[in-house]
N, C-alpha and C positions, 0 to 999 in steps of 0.2 A: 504493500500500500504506500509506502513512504516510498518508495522508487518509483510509480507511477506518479506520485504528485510530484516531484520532481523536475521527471520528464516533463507534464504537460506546462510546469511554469519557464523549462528551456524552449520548448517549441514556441512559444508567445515571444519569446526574448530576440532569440535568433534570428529568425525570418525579417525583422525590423532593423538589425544592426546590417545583415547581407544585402541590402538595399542601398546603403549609401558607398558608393564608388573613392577608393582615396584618391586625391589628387596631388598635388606639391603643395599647399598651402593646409588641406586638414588630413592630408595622409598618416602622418606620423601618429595624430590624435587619434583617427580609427582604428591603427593595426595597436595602438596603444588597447586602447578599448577592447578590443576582437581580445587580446593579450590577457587583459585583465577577467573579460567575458570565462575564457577557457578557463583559467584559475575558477574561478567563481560556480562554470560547468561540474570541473573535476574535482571542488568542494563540496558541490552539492551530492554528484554523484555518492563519491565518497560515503557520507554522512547517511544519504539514503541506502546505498548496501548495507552499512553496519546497522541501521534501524530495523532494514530488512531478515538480515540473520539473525537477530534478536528475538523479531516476531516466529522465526522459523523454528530457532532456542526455545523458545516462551511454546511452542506449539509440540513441538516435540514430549519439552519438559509434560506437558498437560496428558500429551499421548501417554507416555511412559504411568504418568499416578492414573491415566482411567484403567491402563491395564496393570493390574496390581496385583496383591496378594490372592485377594479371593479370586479373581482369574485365574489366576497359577493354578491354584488349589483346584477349583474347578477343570481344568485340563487335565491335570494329575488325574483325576478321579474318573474323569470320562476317558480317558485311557487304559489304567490301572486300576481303576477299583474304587472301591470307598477310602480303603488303605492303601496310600498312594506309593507305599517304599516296603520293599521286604526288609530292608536293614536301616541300623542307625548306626555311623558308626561316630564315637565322642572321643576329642580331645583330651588329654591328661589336663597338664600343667598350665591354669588360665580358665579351665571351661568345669572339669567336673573335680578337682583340687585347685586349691591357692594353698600360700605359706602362712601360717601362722601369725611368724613376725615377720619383719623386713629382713631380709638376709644382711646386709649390713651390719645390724644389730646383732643377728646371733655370732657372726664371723665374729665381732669386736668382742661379746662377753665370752663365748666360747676360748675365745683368743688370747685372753688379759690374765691368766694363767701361763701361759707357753711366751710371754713378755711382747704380744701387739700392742703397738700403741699409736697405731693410726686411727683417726676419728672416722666415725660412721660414714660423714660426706666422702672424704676418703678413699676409703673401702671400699665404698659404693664406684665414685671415680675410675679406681683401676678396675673393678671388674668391669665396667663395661668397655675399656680399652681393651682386656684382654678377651674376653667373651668373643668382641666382634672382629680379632685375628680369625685370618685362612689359619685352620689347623690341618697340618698335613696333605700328603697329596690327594689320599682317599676323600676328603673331607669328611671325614667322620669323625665326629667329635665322639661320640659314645660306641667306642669297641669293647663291645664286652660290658665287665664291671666300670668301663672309662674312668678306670683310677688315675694311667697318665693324665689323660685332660684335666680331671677334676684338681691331680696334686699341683698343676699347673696354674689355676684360675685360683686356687686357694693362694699359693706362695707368692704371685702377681698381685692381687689385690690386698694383702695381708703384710706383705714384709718377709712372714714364715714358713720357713721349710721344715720346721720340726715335725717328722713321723705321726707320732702320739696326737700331735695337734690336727693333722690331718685325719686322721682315722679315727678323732673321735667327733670332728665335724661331719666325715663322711656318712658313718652310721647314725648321726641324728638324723640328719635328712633321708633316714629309713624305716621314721616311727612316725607314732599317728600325731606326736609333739610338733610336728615340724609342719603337719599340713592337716588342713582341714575340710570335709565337703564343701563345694561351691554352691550347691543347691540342696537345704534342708531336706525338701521333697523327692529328692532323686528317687531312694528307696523304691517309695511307694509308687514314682511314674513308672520308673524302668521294672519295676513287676507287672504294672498294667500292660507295659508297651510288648513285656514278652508274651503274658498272656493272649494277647489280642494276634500270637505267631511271627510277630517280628523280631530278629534276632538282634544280639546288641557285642559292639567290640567297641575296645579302648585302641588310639590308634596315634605313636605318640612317639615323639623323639625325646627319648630316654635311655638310662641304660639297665642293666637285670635286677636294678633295684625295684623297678618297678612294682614288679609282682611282688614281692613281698610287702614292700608301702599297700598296696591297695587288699593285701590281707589284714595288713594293720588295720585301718580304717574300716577293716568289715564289708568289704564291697566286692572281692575279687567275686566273690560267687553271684555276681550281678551280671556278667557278662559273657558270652558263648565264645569267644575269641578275645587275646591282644597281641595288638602289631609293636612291637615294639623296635625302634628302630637301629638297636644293637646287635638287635636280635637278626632283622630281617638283611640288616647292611647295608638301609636305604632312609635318609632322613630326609621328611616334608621338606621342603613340595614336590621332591620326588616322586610322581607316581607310583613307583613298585609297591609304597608300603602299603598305599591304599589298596592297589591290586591284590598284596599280599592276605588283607583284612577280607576281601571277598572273596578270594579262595577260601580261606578257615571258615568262613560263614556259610560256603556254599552258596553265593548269591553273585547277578552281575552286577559290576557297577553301574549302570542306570538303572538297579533296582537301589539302591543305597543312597542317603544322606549323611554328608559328612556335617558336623559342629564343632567347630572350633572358635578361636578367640585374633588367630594371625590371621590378615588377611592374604599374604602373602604362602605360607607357611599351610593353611588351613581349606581356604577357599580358594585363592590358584591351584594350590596342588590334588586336590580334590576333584574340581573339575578339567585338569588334565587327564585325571584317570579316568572321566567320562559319571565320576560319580554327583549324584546333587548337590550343594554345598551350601549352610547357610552361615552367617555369621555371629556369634556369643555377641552379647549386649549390643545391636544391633538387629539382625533379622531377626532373632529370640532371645529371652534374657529369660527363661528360663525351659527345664525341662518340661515342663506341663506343656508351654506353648510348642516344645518339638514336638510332644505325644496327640498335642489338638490340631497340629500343622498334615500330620500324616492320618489323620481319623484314628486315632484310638483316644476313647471316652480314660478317664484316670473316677 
């Protein structure tokens, strides 16, 4: 619309200045004019394209919220069923665990024994300097029990390399002290969600701690599957590990939803592997709305 009015007020404009012929006494003044006209043109112009793509922004934008959630849902359903996913598969670390305290905090009191004495901000500082190092060629930061890595990001962030200090940080971050549910109701949905024949995996770049942490917490017997990604020797957003999680489950990936918290880590690599994907405090903030999202009543 802004590009049409535009146009019709250059057509009025124009037609009226190509009528006057320059000569040697006001030549200089018309191509002056013509000169200043074209600037004036290609400001209008201008202004009216970026008006125009805005309305086109603005139209789009509108398209996208009319097709929304319950669209989705509804497609799902008229395709697949009432139950629109045979599997769920859930993030660890961010989505169905958090930490307790802040890790800085436990490095530092855990620490002040074995003679740390860097402050919280600190601590905090280097680990995310060392965290976000290329580790190795593999990039696998969790081989195995990933004690290299971990003695690594402790003595980085910390100052220390003493033994004892490491290994009795490690083993905390192995109990149910260290983390806690992220969703009260989990229990109760992820019993409805299997009930109702959808199977459920944990699916998580960790290392073989894992499974024992999520017996602490009383949860391991919640789940038909976990991918763990020390385990499988593929860390999100790699696809394999999703892959890996719908093998154990027996399902394809576009029969599965992944949730997670990364959107990089969770839902890119999720839907690399062709699986659904939504995102923790964002597309759902909690597990009820994944169980109401694929039709199972809680």
């Amino acid at each position: 619309m802004a590009l049409m009015a535009t146009r019709t007020k250059l057509a009025r404009v124009l037609p009226a200045l190509s009528t006057r012929t320059p000569n040697s006494r006001s030549g200089s003044g018309c191509f002056h004019q013509l000169g200043a006209l074209q600037k004036l043109s290609s400001s209008y112009t201008s202004a009216a394209l970026a008006a125009e793509e805005s309305e086109t922004m603005g139209s789009r934008r509108m398209g996208l919220e009319a097709f929304g959630v319950k669209d989705y849902e509804d497609y799902r359903k008229s395709r697949y069923g009432d139950i629109t996913h045979k599997a769920v598969l859930v993030d660890a670390v961010g989505t169905l665990v958090v930490p307790s305290q802040p890790m800085a905090e436990i490095y530092r009191k855990i620490g002040e024994k074995y003679g740390v004495e860097y402050s919280e901000d600190e601590i905090l500082h280097r680990y995310r300097r060392a965290y976000g190092q290329p580790w190795g060629r593999s990039r696998l930061r969790y081989v195995n029990d990933g004690r290299p890595f971990w003695q690594y990001i402790v003595s980085f962030s910390t100052g220390c390399s003493d033994s004892q200090y490491f290994e009795e940080l490690y083993n905390y971050y192995m109990t149910d002290k260290a983390w806690h549910l992220c969703d009260p109701e989990a229990e109760k949905v992820f019993k409805a969600i299997r009930k109702a024949g959808v199977k459920l995996a944990v699916v998580s770049n960790f290392d073989t701690r894992l499974r024992p942490l999520l017996k602490a917490l009383n949860c391991d017997d919640w789940f038909d599957a976990v991918a763990v990604s020390a385990e499988v020797e593929a860390e999100k957003p790699n696809p394999t590990i999703f892959l890996k999680a719908c093998e154990l489950l027996g399902v394809k990936p576009e029969d599965a939803v992944h949730v997670g918290d990364d959107r990089r880590n969770d839902i890119w690599g999720a839907r690399d592997a062709g699986c659904d994907a939504w995102l923790w405090g964002s597309d759902v903030h909690s597990f009820g709305e994944v169980a109401q999202r694929i039709g199972v009543q809680v």
